[in-house]
C-alpha positions as CSV (number, residue, x, y, z in Angstrom):
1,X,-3.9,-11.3,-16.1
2,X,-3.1,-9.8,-12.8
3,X,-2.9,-6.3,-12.5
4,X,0.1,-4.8,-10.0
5,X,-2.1,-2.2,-8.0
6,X,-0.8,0.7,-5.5
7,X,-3.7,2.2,-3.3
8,X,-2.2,4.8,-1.1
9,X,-3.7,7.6,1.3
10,X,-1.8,10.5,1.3
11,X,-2.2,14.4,3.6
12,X,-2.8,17.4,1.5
13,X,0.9,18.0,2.1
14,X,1.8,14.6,0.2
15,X,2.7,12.2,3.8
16,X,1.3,8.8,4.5
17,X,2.0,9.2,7.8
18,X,3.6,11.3,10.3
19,X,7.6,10.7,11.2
20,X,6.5,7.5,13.6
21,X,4.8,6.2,11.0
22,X,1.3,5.4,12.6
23,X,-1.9,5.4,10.7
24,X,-4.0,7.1,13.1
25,X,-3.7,10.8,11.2
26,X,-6.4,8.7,9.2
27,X,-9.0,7.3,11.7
28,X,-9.2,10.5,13.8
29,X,-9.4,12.7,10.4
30,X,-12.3,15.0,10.3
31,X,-14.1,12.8,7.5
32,X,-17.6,10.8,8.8
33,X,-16.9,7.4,10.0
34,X,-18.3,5.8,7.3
35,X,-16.3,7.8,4.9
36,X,-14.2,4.8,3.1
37,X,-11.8,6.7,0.8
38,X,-12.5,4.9,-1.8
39,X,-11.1,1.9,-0.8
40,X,-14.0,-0.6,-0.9
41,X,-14.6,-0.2,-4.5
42,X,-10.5,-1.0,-5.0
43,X,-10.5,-3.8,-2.7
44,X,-13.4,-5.6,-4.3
45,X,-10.4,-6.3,-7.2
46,X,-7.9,-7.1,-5.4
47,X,-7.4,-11.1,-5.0
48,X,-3.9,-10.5,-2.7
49,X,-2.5,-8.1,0.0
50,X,1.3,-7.8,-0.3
51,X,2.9,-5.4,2.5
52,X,6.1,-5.7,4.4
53,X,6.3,-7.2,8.2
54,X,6.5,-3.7,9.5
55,X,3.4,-2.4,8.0
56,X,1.3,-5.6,8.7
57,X,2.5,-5.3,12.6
58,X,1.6,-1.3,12.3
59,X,-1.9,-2.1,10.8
60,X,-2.5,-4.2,14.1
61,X,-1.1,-1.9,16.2
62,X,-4.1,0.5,14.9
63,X,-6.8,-1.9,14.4
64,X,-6.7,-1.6,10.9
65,X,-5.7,-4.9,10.0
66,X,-9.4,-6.9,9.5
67,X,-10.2,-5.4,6.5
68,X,-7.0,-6.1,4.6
69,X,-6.7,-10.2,5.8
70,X,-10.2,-11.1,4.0
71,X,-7.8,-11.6,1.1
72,X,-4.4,-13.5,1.5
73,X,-1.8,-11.7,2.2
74,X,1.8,-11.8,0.9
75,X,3.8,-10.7,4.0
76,X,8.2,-9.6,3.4
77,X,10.2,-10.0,5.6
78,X,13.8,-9.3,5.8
79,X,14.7,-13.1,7.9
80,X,13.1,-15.9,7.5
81,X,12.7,-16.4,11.1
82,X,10.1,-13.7,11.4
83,X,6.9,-14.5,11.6
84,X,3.1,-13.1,12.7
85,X,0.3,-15.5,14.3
86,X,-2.7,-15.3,11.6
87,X,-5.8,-16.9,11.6
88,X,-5.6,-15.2,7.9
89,X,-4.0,-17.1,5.0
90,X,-0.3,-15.5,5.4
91,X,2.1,-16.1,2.8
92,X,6.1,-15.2,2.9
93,X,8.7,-14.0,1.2
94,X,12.0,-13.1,2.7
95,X,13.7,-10.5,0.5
96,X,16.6,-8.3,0.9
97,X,14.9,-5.1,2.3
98,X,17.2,-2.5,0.7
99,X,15.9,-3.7,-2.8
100,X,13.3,-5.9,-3.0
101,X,14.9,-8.0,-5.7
102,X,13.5,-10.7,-5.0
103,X,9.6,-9.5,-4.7
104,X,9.4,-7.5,-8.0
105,X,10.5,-11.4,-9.3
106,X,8.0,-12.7,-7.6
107,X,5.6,-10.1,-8.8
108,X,7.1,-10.5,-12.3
109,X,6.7,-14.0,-12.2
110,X,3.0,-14.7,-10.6
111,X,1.8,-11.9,-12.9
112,X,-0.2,-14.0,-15.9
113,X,-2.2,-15.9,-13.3
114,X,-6.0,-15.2,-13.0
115,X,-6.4,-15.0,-9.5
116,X,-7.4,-10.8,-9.2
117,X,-5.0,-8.3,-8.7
118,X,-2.4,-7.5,-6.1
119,X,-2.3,-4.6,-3.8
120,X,0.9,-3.4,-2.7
121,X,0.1,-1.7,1.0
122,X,2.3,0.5,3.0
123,X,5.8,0.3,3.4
124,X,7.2,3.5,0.9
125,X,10.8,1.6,0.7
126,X,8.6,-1.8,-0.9
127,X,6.4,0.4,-2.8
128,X,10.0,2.7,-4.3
129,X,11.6,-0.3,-5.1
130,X,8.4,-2.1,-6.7
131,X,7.9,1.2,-8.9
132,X,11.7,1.4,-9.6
133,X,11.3,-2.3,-10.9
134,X,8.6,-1.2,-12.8
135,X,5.8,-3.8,-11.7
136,X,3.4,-1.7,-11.0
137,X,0.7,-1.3,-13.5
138,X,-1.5,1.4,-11.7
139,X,-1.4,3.8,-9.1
140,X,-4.1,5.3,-7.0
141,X,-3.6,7.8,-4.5
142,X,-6.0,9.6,-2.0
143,X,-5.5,13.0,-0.3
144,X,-7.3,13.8,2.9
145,X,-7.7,17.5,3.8
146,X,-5.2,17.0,6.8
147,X,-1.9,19.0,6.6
148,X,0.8,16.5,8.8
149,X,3.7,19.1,7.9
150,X,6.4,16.2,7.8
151,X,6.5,13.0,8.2
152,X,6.9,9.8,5.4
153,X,6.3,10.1,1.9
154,X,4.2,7.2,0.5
155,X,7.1,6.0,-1.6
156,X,10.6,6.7,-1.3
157,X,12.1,9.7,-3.4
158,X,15.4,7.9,-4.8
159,X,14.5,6.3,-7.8
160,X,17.4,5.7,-10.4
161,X,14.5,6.2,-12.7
162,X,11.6,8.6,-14.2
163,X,8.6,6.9,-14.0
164,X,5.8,8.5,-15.8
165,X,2.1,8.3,-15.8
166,X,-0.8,9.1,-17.0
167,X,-4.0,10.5,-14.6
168,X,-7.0,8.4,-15.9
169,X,-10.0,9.7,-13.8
170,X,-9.7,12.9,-10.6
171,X,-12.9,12.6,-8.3
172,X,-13.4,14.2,-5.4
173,X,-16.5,13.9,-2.3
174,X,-17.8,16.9,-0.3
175,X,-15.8,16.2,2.6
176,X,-12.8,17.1,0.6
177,X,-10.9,14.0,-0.1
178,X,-9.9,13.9,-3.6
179,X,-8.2,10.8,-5.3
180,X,-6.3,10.7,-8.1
């Protein structure tokens, strides 16, 4: 059975980005090059990539996109008419962007298939509502030793309801970054 994964990079502060929402706090962090934040060992379980329009165009944008599109990718859009040129297997859903109703559905629905787990990238409003839906089976969260100050949160602060969980492993490397 699939597993519903959240992977996010976060400042010491708690941001995943400054206030224009680029990723580049991360590549020009003071962390060796070869540093991977743990994400290799994640992605090696993930069988799909689901991140909104926004966040794929953003991951471009930065040159961080190759990594993410060995998988296929679940792209959400807010119109149908929207759509990237991949060479990547790209696969859609158009969803009301305000709540995601139809995704955490989707995720509901696809997840007692066998085909490795999902990672939901980016996007804090996708990643609130996926939470708030309760779809998400496990969070993981890195902290670089970078204070942004302000800036966006990794998911969105509105939720209707708690969620609780539990902390399952806390390592840290001796550049600093920690991950929960």
């Amino acid at each position: 059975m699939k597993r519903i994964k959240l992977y996010s990079i976060v400042s010491i502060d708690g941001y995943a980005s400054p206030p224009d929402g680029s990723m580049d706090w991360i590549v020009e962090a003071q962390v060796p090059c070869d540093m991977e934040y743990g994400i290799n060992s994640f992605y090696k379980g993930v069988g799909t990539v689901m991140m909104t329009l926004s966040h794929y165009l953003n991951l471009v944008s930065c040159e961080l996109l190759e990594p993410h599109m060995e998988k296929p990718c679940i792209i959400v859009r807010s119109r149908a008419d929207l759509e990237v040129f991949s060479q990547h297997s790209v696969e859609y859903i158009t969803d009301d962007q305000q709540g995601f109703r139809l995704t955490a559905k989707y995720l509901a629905d696809i997840k007692h298939t066998d085909d490795g787990d999902i990672w939901i990238a980016g996007d804090n409003k996708l990643i609130g509502a996926m939470l708030e839906a309760g779809v998400v089976d496990e969070v993981i969260i890195t902290m670089i030793p970078v204070v942004l100050g302000k800036g966006v949160k990794p998911f969105t602060v509105d939720f209707v309801n708690e969620s609780k969980w539990r902390t399952v492993r806390v390592t840290k490397n001796e550049y600093g970054v920690a991950q929960v």
